[in-house]
N, C-alpha and C positions, 0 to 999 in steps of 0.2 A: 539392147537394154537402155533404159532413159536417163541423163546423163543425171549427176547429183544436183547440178542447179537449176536442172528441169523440174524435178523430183522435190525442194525446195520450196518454187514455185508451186507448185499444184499444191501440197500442204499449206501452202498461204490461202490459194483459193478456198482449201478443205476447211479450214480452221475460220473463215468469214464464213462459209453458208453453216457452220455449227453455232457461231454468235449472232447472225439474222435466224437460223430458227429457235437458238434458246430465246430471243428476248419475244419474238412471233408467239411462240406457245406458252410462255410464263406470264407474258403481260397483255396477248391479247386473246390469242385462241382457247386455251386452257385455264388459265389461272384463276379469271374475273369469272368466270362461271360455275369451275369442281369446286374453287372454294368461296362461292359468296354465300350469305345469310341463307337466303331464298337459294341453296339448288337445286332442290328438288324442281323448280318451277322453270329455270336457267338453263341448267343443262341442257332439256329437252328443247326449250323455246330457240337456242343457238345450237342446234344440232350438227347443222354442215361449217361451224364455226369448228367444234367441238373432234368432228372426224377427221378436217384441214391439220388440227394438232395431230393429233394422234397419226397421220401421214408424215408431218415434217418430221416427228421424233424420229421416225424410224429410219428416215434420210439423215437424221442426224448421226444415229448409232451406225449407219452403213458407211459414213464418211470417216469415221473413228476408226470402224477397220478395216477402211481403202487407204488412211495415214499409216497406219500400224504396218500394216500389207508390205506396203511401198517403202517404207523406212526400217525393214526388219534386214534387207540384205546392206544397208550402210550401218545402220544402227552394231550389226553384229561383226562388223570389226572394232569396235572398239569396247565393247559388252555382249557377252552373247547372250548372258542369262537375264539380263537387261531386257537386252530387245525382244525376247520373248516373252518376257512377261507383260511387256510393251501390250503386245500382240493376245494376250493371251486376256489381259485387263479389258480390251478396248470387245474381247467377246462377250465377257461380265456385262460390261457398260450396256450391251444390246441385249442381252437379257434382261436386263432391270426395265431395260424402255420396255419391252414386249411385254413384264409383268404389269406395269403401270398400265398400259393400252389397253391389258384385261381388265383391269381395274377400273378405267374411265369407259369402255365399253359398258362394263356392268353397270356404273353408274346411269349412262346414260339409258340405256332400257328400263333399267328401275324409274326412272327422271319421267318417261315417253310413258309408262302404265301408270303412275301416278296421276298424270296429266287426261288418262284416259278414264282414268277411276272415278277423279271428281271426288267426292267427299264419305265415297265408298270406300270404307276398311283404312280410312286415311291414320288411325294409330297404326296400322302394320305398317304401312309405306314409312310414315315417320321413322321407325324404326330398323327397318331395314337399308331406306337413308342413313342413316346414322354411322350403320355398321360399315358401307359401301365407304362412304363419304372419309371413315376413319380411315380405312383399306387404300384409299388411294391417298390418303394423307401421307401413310406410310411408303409406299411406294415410290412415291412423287422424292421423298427423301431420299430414297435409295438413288433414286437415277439421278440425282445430283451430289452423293455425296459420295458411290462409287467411283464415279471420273476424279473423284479427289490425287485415287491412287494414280490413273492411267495418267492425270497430268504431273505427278512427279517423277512419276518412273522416264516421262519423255522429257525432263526438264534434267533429271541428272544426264540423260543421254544426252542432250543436246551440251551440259558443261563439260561432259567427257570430250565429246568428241570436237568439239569446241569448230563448230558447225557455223555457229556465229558465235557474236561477242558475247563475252560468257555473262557481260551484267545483264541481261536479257533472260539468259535462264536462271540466273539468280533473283531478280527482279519475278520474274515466274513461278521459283519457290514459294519467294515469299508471300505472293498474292495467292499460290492459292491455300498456305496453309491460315491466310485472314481468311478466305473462302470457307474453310474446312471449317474455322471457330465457328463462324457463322449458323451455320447450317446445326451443324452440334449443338447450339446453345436453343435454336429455334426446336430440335427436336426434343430438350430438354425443358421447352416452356420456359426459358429463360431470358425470351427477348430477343432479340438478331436484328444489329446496327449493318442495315444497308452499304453503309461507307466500306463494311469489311469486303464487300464483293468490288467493290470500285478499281483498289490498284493490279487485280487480277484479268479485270475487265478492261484495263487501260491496256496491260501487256499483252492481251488476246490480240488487241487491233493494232499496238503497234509492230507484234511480231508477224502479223499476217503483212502488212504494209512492205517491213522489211523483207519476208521473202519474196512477196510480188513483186518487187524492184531489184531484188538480190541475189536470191537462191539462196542455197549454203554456199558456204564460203571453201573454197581448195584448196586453202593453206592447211588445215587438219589433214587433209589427203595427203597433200604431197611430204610431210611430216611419216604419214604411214607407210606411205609407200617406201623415204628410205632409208625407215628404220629395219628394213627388208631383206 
Protein backbone atom coordinates (compact mmCIF):
# COMPACT_ATOMS: atom_id res chain seq x y z
CA UNK A 1 0.00 0.00 0.00
CA UNK A 2 1.52 3.57 -0.82
CA UNK A 3 2.65 5.40 2.01
CA UNK A 4 0.55 8.69 3.07
CA UNK A 5 3.33 11.16 2.04
CA UNK A 6 3.56 9.34 -1.20
CA UNK A 7 -0.10 9.55 -1.66
CA UNK A 8 0.13 13.40 -0.70
CA UNK A 9 2.54 13.87 -3.20
CA UNK A 10 0.83 12.49 -6.22
CA UNK A 11 -2.46 14.59 -5.24
CA UNK A 12 0.03 17.60 -5.69
CA UNK A 13 0.92 16.31 -9.03
CA UNK A 14 -3.04 15.42 -9.49
CA UNK A 15 -4.19 18.90 -8.45
CA UNK A 16 -1.32 20.69 -11.08
CA UNK A 17 -2.40 18.81 -14.23
CA UNK A 18 -6.41 19.77 -13.10
CA UNK A 19 -5.08 23.77 -13.05
CA UNK A 20 -2.77 23.41 -16.49
CA UNK A 21 -5.85 21.73 -18.07
CA UNK A 22 -8.58 24.22 -16.45
CA UNK A 23 -6.82 27.25 -17.59
CA UNK A 24 -5.77 25.00 -21.42
CA UNK A 25 -9.54 24.61 -22.11
CA UNK A 26 -11.10 27.88 -20.49
CA UNK A 27 -8.60 30.25 -22.12
CA UNK A 28 -7.36 28.63 -24.91
CA UNK A 29 -8.82 25.38 -26.24
CA UNK A 30 -12.49 25.75 -25.48
CA UNK A 31 -13.44 28.94 -24.24
CA UNK A 32 -12.16 31.67 -27.24
CA UNK A 33 -14.10 29.53 -29.54
CA UNK A 34 -17.80 27.82 -27.79
CA UNK A 35 -18.18 31.16 -26.65
CA UNK A 36 -17.10 33.86 -29.19
CA UNK A 37 -19.39 36.26 -31.36
CA UNK A 38 -18.74 34.22 -34.53
CA UNK A 39 -19.06 30.38 -33.36
CA UNK A 40 -20.71 29.09 -35.61
CA UNK A 41 -17.63 29.93 -37.96
CA UNK A 42 -14.79 29.15 -34.95
CA UNK A 43 -15.66 26.20 -33.68
CA UNK A 44 -15.45 24.48 -36.82
CA UNK A 45 -12.38 26.47 -38.18
CA UNK A 46 -10.27 25.33 -34.77
CA UNK A 47 -11.71 21.90 -34.63
CA UNK A 48 -8.55 19.81 -33.53
CA UNK A 49 -8.15 23.02 -31.05
CA UNK A 50 -11.74 22.18 -29.96
CA UNK A 51 -11.39 18.04 -29.65
CA UNK A 52 -7.64 18.78 -27.56
CA UNK A 53 -10.37 20.36 -24.96
CA UNK A 54 -12.72 18.11 -24.77
CA UNK A 55 -9.73 15.26 -24.30
CA UNK A 56 -8.00 17.36 -21.42
CA UNK A 57 -11.56 17.62 -19.48
CA UNK A 58 -11.87 14.15 -19.41
CA UNK A 59 -8.19 13.63 -17.94
CA UNK A 60 -9.29 16.21 -15.73
CA UNK A 61 -12.39 14.40 -14.25
CA UNK A 62 -10.30 11.07 -14.30
CA UNK A 63 -7.59 12.86 -12.08
CA UNK A 64 -10.59 14.01 -9.66
CA UNK A 65 -11.40 10.44 -9.07
CA UNK A 66 -7.71 9.01 -9.08
CA UNK A 67 -7.50 11.82 -5.89
CA UNK A 68 -10.83 10.83 -4.38
CA UNK A 69 -9.72 7.04 -5.08
CA UNK A 70 -6.45 7.33 -3.43
CA UNK A 71 -7.53 9.56 -0.53
CA UNK A 72 -10.87 7.53 0.42
CA UNK A 73 -8.81 4.83 2.64
CA UNK A 74 -6.98 8.05 4.69
CA UNK A 75 -9.75 10.35 4.35
CA UNK A 76 -12.04 7.56 6.21
CA UNK A 77 -10.41 7.49 9.43
CA UNK A 78 -11.14 10.61 10.18
CA UNK A 79 -14.61 10.97 8.31
CA UNK A 80 -16.06 8.23 6.71
CA UNK A 81 -19.16 9.84 5.31
CA UNK A 82 -16.97 12.59 4.30
CA UNK A 83 -14.69 10.60 2.21
CA UNK A 84 -17.26 9.17 0.33
CA UNK A 85 -18.89 11.59 -0.59
CA UNK A 86 -15.44 12.80 -1.44
CA UNK A 87 -15.57 10.14 -3.86
CA UNK A 88 -18.87 9.93 -4.73
CA UNK A 89 -18.75 14.08 -5.75
CA UNK A 90 -15.59 13.70 -7.79
CA UNK A 91 -18.09 10.84 -10.03
CA UNK A 92 -20.60 13.98 -10.49
CA UNK A 93 -17.69 16.23 -11.51
CA UNK A 94 -17.11 13.61 -14.47
CA UNK A 95 -20.39 13.34 -15.45
CA UNK A 96 -20.90 16.99 -16.02
CA UNK A 97 -17.52 17.07 -18.07
CA UNK A 98 -19.06 13.97 -20.37
CA UNK A 99 -22.38 16.10 -20.61
CA UNK A 100 -20.49 19.36 -21.54
CA UNK A 101 -18.24 17.17 -24.37
CA UNK A 102 -21.79 16.20 -25.77
CA UNK A 103 -22.60 19.43 -25.86
CA UNK A 104 -19.45 20.97 -27.40
CA UNK A 105 -19.40 17.75 -29.69
CA UNK A 106 -22.84 18.92 -30.93
CA UNK A 107 -21.69 22.16 -31.25
CA UNK A 108 -19.02 21.52 -33.28
CA UNK A 109 -20.94 19.27 -36.15
CA UNK A 110 -23.58 21.85 -36.11
CA UNK A 111 -20.28 24.51 -36.53
CA UNK A 112 -18.66 21.90 -39.49
CA UNK A 113 -22.53 21.70 -41.62
CA UNK A 114 -22.92 25.29 -41.18
CA UNK A 115 -19.69 25.80 -42.82
CA UNK A 116 -20.52 23.21 -45.37
CA UNK A 117 -23.93 24.77 -45.98
CA UNK A 118 -22.68 28.22 -47.01
CA UNK A 119 -25.66 30.49 -46.99
CA UNK A 120 -28.11 27.58 -47.55
CA UNK A 121 -30.96 27.43 -44.88
CA UNK A 122 -28.41 29.74 -42.94
CA UNK A 123 -31.77 30.92 -40.54
CA UNK A 124 -32.09 27.27 -39.44
CA UNK A 125 -28.32 26.95 -38.55
CA UNK A 126 -28.59 30.35 -36.82
CA UNK A 127 -30.91 28.96 -34.77
CA UNK A 128 -30.05 25.82 -33.89
CA UNK A 129 -26.65 27.71 -32.98
CA UNK A 130 -28.22 29.37 -30.67
CA UNK A 131 -30.02 26.55 -28.89
CA UNK A 132 -26.45 24.46 -29.04
CA UNK A 133 -24.46 27.34 -28.04
CA UNK A 134 -27.07 27.97 -24.99
CA UNK A 135 -26.82 24.08 -24.02
CA UNK A 136 -23.22 24.19 -23.64
CA UNK A 137 -23.53 27.61 -21.96
CA UNK A 138 -25.28 25.74 -19.33
CA UNK A 139 -23.21 22.79 -19.10
CA UNK A 140 -19.92 24.67 -19.12
CA UNK A 141 -21.58 25.91 -15.72
CA UNK A 142 -22.25 22.96 -14.25
CA UNK A 143 -18.80 21.43 -14.66
CA UNK A 144 -17.40 24.23 -12.87
CA UNK A 145 -19.68 24.80 -10.38
CA UNK A 146 -20.15 21.21 -9.27
CA UNK A 147 -16.50 20.79 -8.20
CA UNK A 148 -17.60 23.61 -5.98
CA UNK A 149 -19.00 20.79 -3.60
CA UNK A 150 -16.04 18.25 -4.19
CA UNK A 151 -13.60 20.97 -3.27
CA UNK A 152 -15.11 21.61 0.14
CA UNK A 153 -15.96 18.27 1.04
CA UNK A 154 -11.91 17.70 0.51
CA UNK A 155 -10.96 20.97 2.26
CA UNK A 156 -13.04 19.98 5.47
CA UNK A 157 -11.37 16.65 5.18
CA UNK A 158 -8.14 17.96 4.92
CA UNK A 159 -8.99 20.52 8.29
CA UNK A 160 -10.07 17.34 9.99
CA UNK A 161 -7.63 15.37 9.45
CA UNK A 162 -5.21 18.17 9.71
CA UNK A 163 -3.03 16.61 6.87
CA UNK A 164 -1.42 19.81 6.59
CA UNK A 165 -1.66 23.24 8.30
CA UNK A 166 -5.13 23.84 8.56
CA UNK A 167 -4.72 27.58 7.28
CA UNK A 168 -4.30 26.10 3.83
CA UNK A 169 -7.70 24.43 4.05
CA UNK A 170 -9.14 27.23 5.50
CA UNK A 171 -7.51 29.50 3.05
CA UNK A 172 -9.24 26.69 0.38
CA UNK A 173 -12.66 27.22 1.84
CA UNK A 174 -12.61 30.48 1.52
CA UNK A 175 -11.41 30.69 -2.18
CA UNK A 176 -13.60 28.55 -3.23
CA UNK A 177 -16.76 29.75 -1.83
CA UNK A 178 -15.37 33.59 -3.86
CA UNK A 179 -15.28 30.92 -6.70
CA UNK A 180 -18.69 29.57 -5.95
CA UNK A 181 -19.99 33.68 -5.91
CA UNK A 182 -18.53 34.03 -9.03
CA UNK A 183 -19.81 31.52 -11.06
CA UNK A 184 -23.46 32.05 -9.38
CA UNK A 185 -23.52 35.66 -10.26
CA UNK A 186 -22.26 34.99 -13.94
CA UNK A 187 -25.05 32.26 -14.21
CA UNK A 188 -27.40 34.96 -13.02
CA UNK A 189 -26.17 37.67 -15.54
CA UNK A 190 -25.20 39.51 -12.96
CA UNK A 191 -21.41 40.16 -13.78
CA UNK A 192 -18.60 37.80 -12.41
CA UNK A 193 -15.41 39.85 -10.81
CA UNK A 194 -12.42 37.57 -12.09
CA UNK A 195 -10.53 38.71 -8.83
CA UNK A 196 -13.22 36.23 -7.01
CA UNK A 197 -11.44 33.11 -8.77
CA UNK A 198 -7.74 34.52 -7.88
CA UNK A 199 -7.42 33.55 -4.01
CA UNK A 200 -8.70 30.00 -4.96
CA UNK A 201 -6.43 29.82 -7.75
CA UNK A 202 -3.43 31.00 -5.56
CA UNK A 203 -4.34 28.09 -3.03
CA UNK A 204 -4.59 25.46 -5.85
CA UNK A 205 -0.81 26.17 -6.65
CA UNK A 206 0.39 26.77 -3.45
CA UNK A 207 -1.19 23.60 -2.00
CA UNK A 208 0.14 21.50 -5.06
CA UNK A 209 3.62 23.07 -4.29
CA UNK A 210 3.35 22.01 -0.69
CA UNK A 211 2.53 18.45 -1.20
CA UNK A 212 5.24 18.02 -3.96
CA UNK A 213 7.86 19.10 -1.32
CA UNK A 214 5.88 17.65 1.68
CA UNK A 215 3.16 15.04 1.36
CA UNK A 216 0.81 15.09 4.20
CA UNK A 217 2.05 15.46 7.23
CA UNK A 218 2.31 12.27 10.16
CA UNK A 219 1.59 14.18 13.04
CA UNK A 220 -2.52 13.70 12.48
CA UNK A 221 -1.51 9.85 12.05
CA UNK A 222 0.44 9.24 14.82
CA UNK A 223 -2.29 11.39 16.91
CA UNK A 224 -4.72 8.52 15.47
CA UNK A 225 -2.94 5.94 15.82
CA UNK A 226 -2.66 6.54 19.81
CA UNK A 227 -5.76 7.54 20.39
CA UNK A 228 -6.18 3.62 19.87
Amino acid sequence: MISEKKAGRLIGAFILIDMVSGVLINQVLLGPFTFAVDFMNKVAENSNQVILGMLLGLISGATSIASASLLLPIFKKYHEVLAYMLLGSSVVCFACILGDNSNVQSLLTLSQEYLKAGSIDSEYFRTMGKVFHDARRWSHFMTILVPCFYFITFFCLLYLSKLIPRFISIWGLLGIIGMATAILLAIFEKGSNMLLYLPFGLNQLFLAIWLLARGFSSTANNAVGNQK
